[in-house]
DOGUPA-487960 format. One record per residue: residue in three letters; y, z, x of N, C-alpha, C, O in turn. Coordinates in steps of 0.1 Angstrom, whole numbers, padded with zeros to 4 digits, always signed. Each point is the difference from the previous one (the first is absolute). Example, Ala and Ser with C-alpha at 12.3 -4.5 7.8 and 13.67 -1.06 7.14 Angstrom:
# residues 2
ALA-0057+0078+0132+0012+0000-0009+0012+0000+0009+0000+0007+0010/SER+0011-0014-0014+0011+0000+0009+0011+0008-0008+0011+0001+0005/
This chain:
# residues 170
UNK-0012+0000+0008+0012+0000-0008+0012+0000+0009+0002+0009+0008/UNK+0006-0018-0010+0015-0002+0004+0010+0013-0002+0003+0003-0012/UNK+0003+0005+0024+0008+0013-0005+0016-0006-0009+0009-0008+0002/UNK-0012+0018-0014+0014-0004-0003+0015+0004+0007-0002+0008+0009/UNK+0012-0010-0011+0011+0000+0001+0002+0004-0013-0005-0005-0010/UNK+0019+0019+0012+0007+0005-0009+0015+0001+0004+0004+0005+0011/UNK+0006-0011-0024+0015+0000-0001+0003+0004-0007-0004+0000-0011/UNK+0016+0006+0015+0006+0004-0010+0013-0009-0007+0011-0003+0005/UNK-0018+0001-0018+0009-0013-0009+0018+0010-0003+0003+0012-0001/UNK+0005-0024-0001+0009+0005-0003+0004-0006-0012-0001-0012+0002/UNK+0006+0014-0014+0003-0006-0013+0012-0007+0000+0002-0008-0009/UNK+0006+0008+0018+0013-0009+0006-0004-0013+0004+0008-0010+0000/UNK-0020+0008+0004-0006-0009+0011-0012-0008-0013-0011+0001-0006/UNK+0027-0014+0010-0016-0010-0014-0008-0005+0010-0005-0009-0008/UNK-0003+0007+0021-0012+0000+0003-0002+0011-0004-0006-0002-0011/UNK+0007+0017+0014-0011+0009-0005-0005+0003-0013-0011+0004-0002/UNK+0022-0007-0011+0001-0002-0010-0018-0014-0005-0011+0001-0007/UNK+0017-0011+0014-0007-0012-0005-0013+0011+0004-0008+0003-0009/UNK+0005+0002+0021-0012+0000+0005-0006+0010-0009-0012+0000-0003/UNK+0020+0009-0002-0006+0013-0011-0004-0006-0014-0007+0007-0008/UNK+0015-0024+0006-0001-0004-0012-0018-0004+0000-0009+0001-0009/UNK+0012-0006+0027-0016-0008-0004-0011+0008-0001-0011-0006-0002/UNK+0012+0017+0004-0010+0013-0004-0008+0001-0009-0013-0001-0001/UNK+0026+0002-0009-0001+0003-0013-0006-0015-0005-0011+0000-0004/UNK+0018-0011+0005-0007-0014-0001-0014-0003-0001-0007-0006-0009/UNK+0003+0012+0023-0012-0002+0003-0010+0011-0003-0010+0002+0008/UNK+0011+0005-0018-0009+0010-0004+0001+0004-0017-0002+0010-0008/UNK+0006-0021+0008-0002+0000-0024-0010+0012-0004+0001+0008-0009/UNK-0013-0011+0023-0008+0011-0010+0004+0017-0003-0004+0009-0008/UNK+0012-0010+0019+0008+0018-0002+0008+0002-0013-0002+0009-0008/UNK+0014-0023+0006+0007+0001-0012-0009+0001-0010+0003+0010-0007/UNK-0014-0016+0003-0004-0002-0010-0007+0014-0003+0003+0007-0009/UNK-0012-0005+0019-0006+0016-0001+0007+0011-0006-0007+0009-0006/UNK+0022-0009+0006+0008+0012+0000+0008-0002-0006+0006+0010-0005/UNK-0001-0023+0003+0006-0001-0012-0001-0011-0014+0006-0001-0011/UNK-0016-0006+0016-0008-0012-0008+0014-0015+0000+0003-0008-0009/UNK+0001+0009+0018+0011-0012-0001+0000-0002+0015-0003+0009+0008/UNK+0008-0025-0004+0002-0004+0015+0011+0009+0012+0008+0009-0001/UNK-0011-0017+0009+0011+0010+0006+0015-0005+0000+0004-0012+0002/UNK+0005+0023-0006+0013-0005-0001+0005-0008+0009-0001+0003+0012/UNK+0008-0019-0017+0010-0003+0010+0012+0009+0006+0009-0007+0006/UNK-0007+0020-0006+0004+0009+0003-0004+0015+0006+0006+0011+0000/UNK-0019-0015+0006-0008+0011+0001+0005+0013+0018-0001+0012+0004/UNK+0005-0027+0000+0008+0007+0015+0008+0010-0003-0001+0012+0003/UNK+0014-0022-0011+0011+0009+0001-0001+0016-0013+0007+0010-0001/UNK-0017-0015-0007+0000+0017-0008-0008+0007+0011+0003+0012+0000/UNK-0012-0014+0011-0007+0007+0012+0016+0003+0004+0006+0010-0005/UNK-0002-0017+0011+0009+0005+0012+0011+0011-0005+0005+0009+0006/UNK-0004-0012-0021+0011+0009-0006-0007+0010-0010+0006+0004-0009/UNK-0019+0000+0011-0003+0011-0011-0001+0010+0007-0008-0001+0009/UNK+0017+0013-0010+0001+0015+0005+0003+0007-0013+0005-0003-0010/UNK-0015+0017+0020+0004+0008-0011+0012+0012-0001+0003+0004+0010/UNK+0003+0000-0022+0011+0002-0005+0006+0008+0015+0012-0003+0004/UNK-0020+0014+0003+0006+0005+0004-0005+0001+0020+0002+0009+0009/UNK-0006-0019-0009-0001-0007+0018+0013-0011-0002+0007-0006-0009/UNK-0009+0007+0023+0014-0014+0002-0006-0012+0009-0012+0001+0004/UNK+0019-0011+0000-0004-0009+0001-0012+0003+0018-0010-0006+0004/UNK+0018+0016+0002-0001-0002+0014-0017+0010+0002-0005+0004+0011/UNK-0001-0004-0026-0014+0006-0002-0004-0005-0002-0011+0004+0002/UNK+0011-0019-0006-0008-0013-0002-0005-0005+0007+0007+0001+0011/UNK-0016-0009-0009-0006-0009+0015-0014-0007-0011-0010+0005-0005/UNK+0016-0022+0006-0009-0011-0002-0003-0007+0012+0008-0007+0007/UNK-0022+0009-0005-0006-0008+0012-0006-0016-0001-0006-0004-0010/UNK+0007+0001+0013-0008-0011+0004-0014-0003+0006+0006+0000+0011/UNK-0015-0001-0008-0012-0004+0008-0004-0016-0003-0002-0009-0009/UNK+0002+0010+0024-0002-0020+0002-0012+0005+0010-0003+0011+0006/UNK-0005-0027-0007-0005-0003+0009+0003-0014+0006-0002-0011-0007/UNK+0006+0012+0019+0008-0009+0012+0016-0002-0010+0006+0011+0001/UNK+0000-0020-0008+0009-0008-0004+0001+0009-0014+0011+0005-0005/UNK-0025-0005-0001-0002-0003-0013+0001+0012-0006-0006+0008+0007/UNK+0015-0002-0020-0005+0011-0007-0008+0003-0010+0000-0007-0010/UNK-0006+0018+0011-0017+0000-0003+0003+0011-0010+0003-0005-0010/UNK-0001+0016+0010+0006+0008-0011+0012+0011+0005+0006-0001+0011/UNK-0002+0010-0021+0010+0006+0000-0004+0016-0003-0011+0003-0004/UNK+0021+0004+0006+0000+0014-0004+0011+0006-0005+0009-0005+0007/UNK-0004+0014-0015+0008+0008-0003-0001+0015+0001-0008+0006-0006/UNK+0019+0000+0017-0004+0014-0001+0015+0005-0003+0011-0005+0004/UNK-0013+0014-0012+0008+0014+0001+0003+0011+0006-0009+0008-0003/UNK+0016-0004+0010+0001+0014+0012+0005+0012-0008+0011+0000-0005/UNK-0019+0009+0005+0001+0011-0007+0001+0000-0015+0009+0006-0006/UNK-0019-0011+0000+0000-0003-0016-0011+0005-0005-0010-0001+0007/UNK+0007+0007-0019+0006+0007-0007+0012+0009+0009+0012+0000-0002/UNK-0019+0008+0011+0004+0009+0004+0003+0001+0015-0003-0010+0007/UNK+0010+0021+0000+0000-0001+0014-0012+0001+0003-0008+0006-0007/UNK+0004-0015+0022-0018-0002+0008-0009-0008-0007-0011+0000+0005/UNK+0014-0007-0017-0009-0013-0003+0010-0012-0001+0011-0004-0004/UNK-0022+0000+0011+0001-0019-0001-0003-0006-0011-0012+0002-0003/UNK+0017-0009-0005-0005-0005-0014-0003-0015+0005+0010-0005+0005/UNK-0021-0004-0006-0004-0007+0000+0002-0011-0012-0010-0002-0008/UNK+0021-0005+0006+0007-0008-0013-0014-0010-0005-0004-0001-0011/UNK-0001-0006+0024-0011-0013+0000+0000-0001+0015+0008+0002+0009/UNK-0021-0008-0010-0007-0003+0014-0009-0015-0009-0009+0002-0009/UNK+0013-0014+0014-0004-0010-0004-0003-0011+0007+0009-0003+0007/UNK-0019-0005-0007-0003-0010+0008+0000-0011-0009+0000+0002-0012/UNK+0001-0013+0016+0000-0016-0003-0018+0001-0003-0008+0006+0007/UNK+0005-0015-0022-0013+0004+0002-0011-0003+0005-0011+0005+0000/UNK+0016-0020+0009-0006-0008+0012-0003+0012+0016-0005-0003+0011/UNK+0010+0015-0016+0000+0006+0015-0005+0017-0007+0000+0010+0007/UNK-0006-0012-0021-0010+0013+0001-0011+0002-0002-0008-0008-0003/UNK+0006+0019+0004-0018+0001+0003-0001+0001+0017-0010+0005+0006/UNK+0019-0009+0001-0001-0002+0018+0004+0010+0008+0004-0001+0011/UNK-0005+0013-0019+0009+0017+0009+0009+0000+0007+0002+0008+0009/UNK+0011-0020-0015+0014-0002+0002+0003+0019-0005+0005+0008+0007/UNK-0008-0007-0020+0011+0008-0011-0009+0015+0011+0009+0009-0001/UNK-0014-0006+0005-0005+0011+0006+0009+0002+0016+0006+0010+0004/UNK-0009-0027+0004+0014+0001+0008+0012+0001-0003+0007+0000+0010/UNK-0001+0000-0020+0012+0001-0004+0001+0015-0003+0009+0005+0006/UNK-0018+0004-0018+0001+0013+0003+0000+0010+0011+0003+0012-0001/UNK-0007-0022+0012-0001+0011+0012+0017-0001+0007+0005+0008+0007/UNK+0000-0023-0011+0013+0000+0002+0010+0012-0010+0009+0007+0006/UNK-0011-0008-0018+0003+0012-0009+0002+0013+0003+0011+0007+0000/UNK-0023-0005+0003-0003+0012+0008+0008+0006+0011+0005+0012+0000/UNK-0003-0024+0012+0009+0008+0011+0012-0005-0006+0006-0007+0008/UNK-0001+0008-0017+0020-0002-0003-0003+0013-0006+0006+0009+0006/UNK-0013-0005-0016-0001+0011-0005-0003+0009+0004+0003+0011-0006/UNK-0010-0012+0020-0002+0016+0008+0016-0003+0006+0009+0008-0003/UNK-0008-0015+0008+0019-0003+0008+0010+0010-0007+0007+0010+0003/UNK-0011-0019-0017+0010+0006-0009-0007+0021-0008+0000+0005-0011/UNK-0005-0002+0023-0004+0014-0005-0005+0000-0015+0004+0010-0004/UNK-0010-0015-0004-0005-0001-0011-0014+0003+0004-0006-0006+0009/UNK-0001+0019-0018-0012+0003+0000-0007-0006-0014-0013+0000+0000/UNK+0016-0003-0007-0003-0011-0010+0002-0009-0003+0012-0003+0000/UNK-0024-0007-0004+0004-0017-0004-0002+0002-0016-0011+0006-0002/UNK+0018-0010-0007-0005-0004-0012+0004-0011-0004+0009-0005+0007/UNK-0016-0005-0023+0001-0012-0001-0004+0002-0014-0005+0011-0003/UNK+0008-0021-0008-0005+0000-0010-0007-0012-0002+0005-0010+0005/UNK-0020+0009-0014-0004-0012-0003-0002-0003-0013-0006+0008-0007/UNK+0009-0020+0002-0007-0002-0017-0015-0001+0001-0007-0008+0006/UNK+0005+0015-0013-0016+0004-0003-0005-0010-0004-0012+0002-0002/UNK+0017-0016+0000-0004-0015-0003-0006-0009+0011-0008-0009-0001/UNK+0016+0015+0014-0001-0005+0013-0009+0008+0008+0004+0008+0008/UNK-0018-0014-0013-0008+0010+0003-0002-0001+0015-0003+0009+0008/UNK+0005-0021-0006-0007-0008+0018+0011+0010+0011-0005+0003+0011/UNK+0020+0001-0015+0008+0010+0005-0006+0013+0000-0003+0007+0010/UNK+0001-0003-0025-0010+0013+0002-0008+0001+0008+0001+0010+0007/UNK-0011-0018-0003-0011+0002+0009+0006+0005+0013-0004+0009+0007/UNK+0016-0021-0006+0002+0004+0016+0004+0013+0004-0004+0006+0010/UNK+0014-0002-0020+0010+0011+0003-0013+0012+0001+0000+0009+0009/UNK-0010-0011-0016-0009+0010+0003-0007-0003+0011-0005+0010+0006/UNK+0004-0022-0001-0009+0003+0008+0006+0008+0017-0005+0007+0009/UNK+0019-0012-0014+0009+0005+0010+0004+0017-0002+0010+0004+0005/UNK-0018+0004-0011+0003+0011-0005+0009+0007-0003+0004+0011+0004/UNK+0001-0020-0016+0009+0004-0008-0004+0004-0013-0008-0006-0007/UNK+0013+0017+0002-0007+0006-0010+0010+0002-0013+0011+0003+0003/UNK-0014-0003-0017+0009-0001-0011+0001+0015-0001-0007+0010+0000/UNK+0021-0012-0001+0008+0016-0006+0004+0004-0015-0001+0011-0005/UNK+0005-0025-0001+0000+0000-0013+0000-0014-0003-0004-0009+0007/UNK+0011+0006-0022+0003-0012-0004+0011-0003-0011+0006+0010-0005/UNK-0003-0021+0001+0011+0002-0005+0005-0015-0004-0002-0010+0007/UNK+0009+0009-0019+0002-0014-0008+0011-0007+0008+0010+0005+0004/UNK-0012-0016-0003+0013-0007+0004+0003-0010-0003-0009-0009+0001/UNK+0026+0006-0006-0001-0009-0010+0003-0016+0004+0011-0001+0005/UNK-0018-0009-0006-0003-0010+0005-0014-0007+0005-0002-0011+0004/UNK-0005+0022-0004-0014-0004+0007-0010+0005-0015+0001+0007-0009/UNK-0014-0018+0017-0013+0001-0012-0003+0014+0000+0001+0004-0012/UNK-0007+0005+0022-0006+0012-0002+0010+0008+0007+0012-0002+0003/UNK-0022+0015+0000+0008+0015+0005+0003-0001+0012-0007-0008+0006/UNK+0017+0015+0001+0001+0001+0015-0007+0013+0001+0003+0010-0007/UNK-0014-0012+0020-0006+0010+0006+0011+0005+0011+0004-0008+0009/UNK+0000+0018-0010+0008+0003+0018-0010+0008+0005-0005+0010-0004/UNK+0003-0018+0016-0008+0005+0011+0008+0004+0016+0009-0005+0006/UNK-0018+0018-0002+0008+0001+0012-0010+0004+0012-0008+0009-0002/UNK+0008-0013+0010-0007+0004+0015+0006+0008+0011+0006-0007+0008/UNK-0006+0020-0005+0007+0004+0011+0000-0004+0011-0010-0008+0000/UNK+0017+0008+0011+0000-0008+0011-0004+0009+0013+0005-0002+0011/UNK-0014+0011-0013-0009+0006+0011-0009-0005+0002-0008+0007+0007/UNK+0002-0022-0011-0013-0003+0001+0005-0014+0002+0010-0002-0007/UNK-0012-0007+0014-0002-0015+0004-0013-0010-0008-0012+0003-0003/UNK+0020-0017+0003-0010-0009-0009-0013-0002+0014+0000-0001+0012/UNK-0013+0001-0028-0012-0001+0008-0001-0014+0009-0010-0002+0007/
């Protein structure tokens, strides 16, 4: 397997824009899963601009992962969300030509050291219980459900799951 490369996109920047667009482009099967419709021709810029009420912008960080040229998927994290010492994991996504290949596991180990960087003893993420092929992973990555909870726009429930960060991916 070819190592990836990780960037950090900036939402100012229409290559990094286009490149988050083709993410979302190239993985219908996510939209459809979670929310039963394609992916927005606007799917970058609500990524690059969705925070919550009470982080600011300079807690946000959308990555990129290429391999050589090409971008292969994306990530969204949050620094310190819900609370102070968790990392909220917004999406962690690949192009669907590039999964199943233990890209999205290299990418969490990149996760991982921003989040120890950034002193955070927890990662959490939420998934729609529709997107089961996500579920698998997040567990397999030992992440575990804390609760759940309706959210409005998607087919099923969000599981929020969280993994402490004293333990490294197998």
């Amino acid at each position: 397997m070819n190592r990836i490369a990780i960037r950090v996109l900036n939402g100012e920047d229409r290559r990094d824009c286009r490149d988050l667009q083709t993410v979302f482009d190239e993985s219908p099967g996510y939209s459809y899963a979670v929310s039963g419709k394609p992916p927005s021709p606007t799917s970058a810029e609500e990524t690059f601009a969705a925070l919550p009420p009470h982080n600011h912008k300079a807690d946000k960080y959308v990555f990129g992962f290429y391999l050589e040229n090409t971008v292969i998927g994306c990530a969204d994290l949050i620094r310190d969300y819900p609370k102070l010492g968790i990392t909220w994991i917004g999406l962690l996504l690949f192009s669907e030509k590039h999964q199943g290949k233990s890209y999205g596991q290299a990418a969490l180990s990149g996760i991982i050291d921003t989040a120890v960087k950034w002193e955070s003893k927890f990662l959490r993420l939420a998934v729609i219980d529709t997107n089961s092929r996500a579920l698998k992973f997040w567990e397999r990555q030992q992440f575990f459900p804390i609760y759940t909870k309706v959210v409005d726009g998607f087919l099923g429930k969000a599981i929020v799951m969280e993994r402490a960060l004293t333990t490294r991916c197998s």
